[in-house]
N, C-alpha and C positions, 0 to 999 in steps of 0.2 A: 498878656497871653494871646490877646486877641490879633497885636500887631505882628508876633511872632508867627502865628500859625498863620496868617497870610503870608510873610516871606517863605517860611518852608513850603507854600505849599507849593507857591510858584518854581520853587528850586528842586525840590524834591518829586511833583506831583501833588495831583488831588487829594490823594488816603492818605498816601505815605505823609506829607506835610501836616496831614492833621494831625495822625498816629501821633508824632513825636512832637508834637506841641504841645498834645494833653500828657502824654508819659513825660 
């Protein structure tokens, strides 16, 4: 989860990448 919510975050943005990493 942890590696994922740094790609989304980079892809998505700051919040939003985190938002859908924990959902």
């Amino acid at each position: 989860m942890l590696g994922r919510s740094k790609k989304h975050e980079k892809r998505n943005g700051e919040e939003r990448g985190e938002e859908v990493s924990w959902v």
